[in-house]
C-alpha positions as CSV (number, residue, x, y, z in Angstrom):
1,X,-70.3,-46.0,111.9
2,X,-71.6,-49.2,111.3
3,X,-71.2,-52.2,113.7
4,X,-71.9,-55.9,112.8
5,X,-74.4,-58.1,115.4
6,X,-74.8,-61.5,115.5
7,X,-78.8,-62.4,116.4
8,X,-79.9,-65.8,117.3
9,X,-83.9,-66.3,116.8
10,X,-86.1,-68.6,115.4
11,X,-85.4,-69.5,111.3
12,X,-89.3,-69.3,110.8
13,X,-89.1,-66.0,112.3
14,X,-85.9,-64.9,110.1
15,X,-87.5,-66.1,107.1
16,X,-90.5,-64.3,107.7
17,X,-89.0,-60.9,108.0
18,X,-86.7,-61.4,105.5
19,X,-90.1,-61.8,103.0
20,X,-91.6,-58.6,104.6
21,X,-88.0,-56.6,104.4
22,X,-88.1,-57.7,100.7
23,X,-91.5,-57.0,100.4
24,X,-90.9,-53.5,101.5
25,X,-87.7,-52.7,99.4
26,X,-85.5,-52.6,102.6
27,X,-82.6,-54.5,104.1
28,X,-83.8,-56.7,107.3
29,X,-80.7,-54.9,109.1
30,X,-82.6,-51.4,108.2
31,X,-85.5,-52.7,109.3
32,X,-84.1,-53.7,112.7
33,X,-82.2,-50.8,113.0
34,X,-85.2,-48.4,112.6
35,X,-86.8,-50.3,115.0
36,X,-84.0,-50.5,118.0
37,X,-83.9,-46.7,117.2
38,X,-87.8,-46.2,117.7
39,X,-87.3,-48.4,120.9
40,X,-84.5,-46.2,122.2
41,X,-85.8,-43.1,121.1
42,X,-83.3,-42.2,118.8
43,X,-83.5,-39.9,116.0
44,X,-82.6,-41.0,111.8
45,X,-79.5,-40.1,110.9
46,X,-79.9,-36.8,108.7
47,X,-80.8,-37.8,105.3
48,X,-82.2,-41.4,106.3
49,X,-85.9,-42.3,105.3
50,X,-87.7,-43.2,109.3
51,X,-89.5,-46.4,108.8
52,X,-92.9,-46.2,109.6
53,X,-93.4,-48.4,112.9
54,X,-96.6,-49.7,113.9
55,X,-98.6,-48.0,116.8
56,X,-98.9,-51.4,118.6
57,X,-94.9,-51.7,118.7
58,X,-94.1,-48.1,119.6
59,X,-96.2,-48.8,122.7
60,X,-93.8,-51.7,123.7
61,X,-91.2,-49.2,124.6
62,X,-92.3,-47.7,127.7
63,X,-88.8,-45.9,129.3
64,X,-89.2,-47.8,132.4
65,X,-86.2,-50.1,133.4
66,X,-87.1,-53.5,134.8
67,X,-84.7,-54.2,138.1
68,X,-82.6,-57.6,136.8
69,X,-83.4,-59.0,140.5
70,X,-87.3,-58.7,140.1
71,X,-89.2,-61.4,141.8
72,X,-92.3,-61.8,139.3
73,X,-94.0,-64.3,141.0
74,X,-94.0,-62.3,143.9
75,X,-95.0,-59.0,142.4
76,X,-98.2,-60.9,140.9
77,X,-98.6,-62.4,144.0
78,X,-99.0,-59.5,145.8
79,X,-100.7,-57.6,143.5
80,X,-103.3,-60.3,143.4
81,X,-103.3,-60.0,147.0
82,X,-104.1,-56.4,147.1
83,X,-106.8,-56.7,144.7
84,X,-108.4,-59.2,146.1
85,X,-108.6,-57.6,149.8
């Protein structure tokens, strides 16, 4: 079942991969969706054509969820700190 989302991102990033989705014969939306589904590492539905997906963005999805109250700063800070003992 198809779903509709709304995306807010830069125009000169939407124009872009609207050239490249056009330059490819695809739909942007298929485009996106094969990627979300190679993020989440979810499998075509049957009779779909996977979009190939560069080895540099397949190595952005690592599996490992981020805690929402991470401290950044201080996780650099003490890595530096251990490094630098």
């Amino acid at each position: 079942m198809d779903t509709k989302l709304t995306l807010k991102l830069d125009k000169s990033v939407i124009e872009d991969a609207k050239k490249y989705a056009a330059s490819h014969q695809q739909s942007l939306s298929r485009i996106i969706e094969s990627y979300l589904k190679v993020l989440t590492n979810k499998e075509p539905r049957k009779g779909e054509k996977e979009i190939e997906i560069s080895p540099f963005v397949k190595s952005m999805s690592t599996g490992v969820q981020i805690p929402v109250d991470l401290d950044e700063r201080k996780e650099y800070r003490d890595y530096l700190e251990e490094k630098y003992k």
